[in-house]
N, C-alpha and C positions, 0 to 999 in steps of 0.2 A: 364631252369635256371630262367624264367621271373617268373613261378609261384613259385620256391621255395623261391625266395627275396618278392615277396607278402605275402607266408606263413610266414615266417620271421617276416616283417613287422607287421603283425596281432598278431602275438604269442609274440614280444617283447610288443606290446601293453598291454597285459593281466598282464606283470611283473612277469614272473614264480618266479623271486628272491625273491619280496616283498610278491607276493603269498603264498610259503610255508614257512614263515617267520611268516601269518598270523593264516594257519592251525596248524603250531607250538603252537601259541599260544593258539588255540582252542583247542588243547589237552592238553594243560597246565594247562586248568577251567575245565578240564573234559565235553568237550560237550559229550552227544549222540552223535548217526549217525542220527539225524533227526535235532541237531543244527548245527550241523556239518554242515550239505548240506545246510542247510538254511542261515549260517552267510556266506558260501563261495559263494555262488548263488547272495547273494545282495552287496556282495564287487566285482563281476564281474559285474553285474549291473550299479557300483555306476564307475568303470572305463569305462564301454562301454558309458554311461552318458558322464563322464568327455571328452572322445575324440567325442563324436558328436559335445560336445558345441563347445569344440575348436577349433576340425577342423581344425588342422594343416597341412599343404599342404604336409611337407614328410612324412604322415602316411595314409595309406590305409585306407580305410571306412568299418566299419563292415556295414553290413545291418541294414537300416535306422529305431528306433524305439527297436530292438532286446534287447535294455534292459531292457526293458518293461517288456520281457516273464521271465527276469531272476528278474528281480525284485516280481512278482505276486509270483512262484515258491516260493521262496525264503521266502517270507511271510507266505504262506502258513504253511512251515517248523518250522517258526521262528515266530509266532505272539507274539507279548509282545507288551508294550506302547512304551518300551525304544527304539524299531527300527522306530518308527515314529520322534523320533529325532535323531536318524544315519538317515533318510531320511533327514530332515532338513537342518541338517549340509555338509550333502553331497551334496544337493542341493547350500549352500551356498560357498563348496568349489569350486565345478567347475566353481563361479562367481569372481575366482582369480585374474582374466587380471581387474575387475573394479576396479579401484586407491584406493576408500574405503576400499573392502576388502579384497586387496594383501597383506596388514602388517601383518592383523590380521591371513592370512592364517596355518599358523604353529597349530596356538592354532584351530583354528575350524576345522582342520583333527586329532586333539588330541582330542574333544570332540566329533568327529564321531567314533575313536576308542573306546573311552568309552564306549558311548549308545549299542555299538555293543556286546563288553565284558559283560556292567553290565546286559544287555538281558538275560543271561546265566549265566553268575557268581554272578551278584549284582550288587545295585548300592555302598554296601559299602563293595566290596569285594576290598583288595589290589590291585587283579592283576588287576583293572579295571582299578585302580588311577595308577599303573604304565605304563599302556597303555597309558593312557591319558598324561601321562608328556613323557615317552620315543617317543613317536611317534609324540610329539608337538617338541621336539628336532631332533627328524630326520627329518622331515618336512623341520625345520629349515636348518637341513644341507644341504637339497635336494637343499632350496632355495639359498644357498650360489653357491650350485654345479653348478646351473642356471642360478649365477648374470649378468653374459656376455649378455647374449641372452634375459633374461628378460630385460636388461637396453635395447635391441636393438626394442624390442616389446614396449616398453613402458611402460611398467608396474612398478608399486609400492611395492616392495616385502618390509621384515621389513630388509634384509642383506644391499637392495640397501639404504633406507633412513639412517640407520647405517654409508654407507659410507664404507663397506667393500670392499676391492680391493686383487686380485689376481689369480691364479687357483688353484684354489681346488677341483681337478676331482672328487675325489676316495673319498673324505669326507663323502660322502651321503651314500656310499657302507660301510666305516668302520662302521658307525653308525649302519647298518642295520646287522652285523655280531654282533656286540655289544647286539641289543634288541634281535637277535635270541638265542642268548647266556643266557641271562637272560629267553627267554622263555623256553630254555631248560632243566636247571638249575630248574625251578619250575616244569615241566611236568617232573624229574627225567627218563631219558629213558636213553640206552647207549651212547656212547660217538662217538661209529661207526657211528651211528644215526645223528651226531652233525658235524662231517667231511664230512660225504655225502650230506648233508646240506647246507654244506660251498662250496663244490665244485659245488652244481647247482646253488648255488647261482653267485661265482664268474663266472662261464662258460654264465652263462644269463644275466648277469647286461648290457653289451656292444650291448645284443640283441634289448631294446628297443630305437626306431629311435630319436634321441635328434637333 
């Protein structure tokens, strides 16, 4: 029982929900299977990063450095100039918890999904610029989802200096049915495809440890 709540724990970590939310969208720009594996490889990277720094006490430790291997990989796959700023940006989003730049958080996970899109589609491909604005909005919501707990850490997000108050569980989750929606609608696939979707998504959302 002890090791399947560890397994748990690690596998909510990765976010299967936000996951295939993002492979959606890679088949939306028409990756290859060589961008393919490259853009997923360094957004698993860029969360193993994010939970070393943070280092939150109810979430299991993947092995220390391991993003390393997914990051090189990943490169490899995916060399362009534009993933040297999806490094950047990712690098600056897991520095959320500094008061400087917790406001700005929303918009520098919106210009990490850019870099990563226009890698592959462009920098002036639409679906680039709608990555960059839907995911600076979901972000957003994520941070409103958070306001509780962030205001109990300390932290500076832009919901809490706003002054927003309430719970709003599930806001973060519509939003994310929202951008899959839109990503699906552009990759034109079935619609069987778009409910099965929905359902790993809502069955995973509740898996990663908040």
């Amino acid at each position: 029982m002890k090791s399947q709540k560890n397994f748990l724990n690690l596998l909510g970590q990765i976010r299967i929900y936000s996951l295939i939310d993002f492979i959606l969208l890679l088949i939306a720009i028409n990756s290859d299977k060589y961008q393919l594996a490259g853009a997923i490889l360094l957004h698993l990277s860029f969360l193993l990063f994010l939970e070393e720094n943070h280092n939150h006490p109810y979430r299991n430790k993947f092995p220390k450095y391991s993003w390393i291997i997914f990051l090189i990989i990943g490169f490899i796959f995916l060399h362009n100039f534009a993933i040297l700023l999806f490094i950047i940006f990712s690098f600056f989003y897991t520095k959320k918890n500094i008061k400087i730049i917790g406001p700005f958080s929303p918009f520098i996970r919106g210009l990490q999904s850019y870099f990563i899109v226009a890698s592959i589609a462009g920098f002036s491909s639409p679906v680039s610029y709608s990555a960059f604005c839907l995911l600076t909005i979901r972000n957003f919501a994520g941070d409103i989802r958070d306001i509780d707990k962030d205001k109990k850490s300390g932290m500076q997000t832009l919901p809490i200096i706003l002054g927003i108050k309430g719970e709003f569980r599930y806001i973060h989750l519509i939003l994310l049915l929202l951008t899959t929606t839109v990503w699906w609608i552009i990759a034109d696939i079935s619609i069987t495809w778009l409910a099965l979707i929905f359902i790993i998504q809502i069955l995973t959302y509740n898996i990663t440890p908040r």
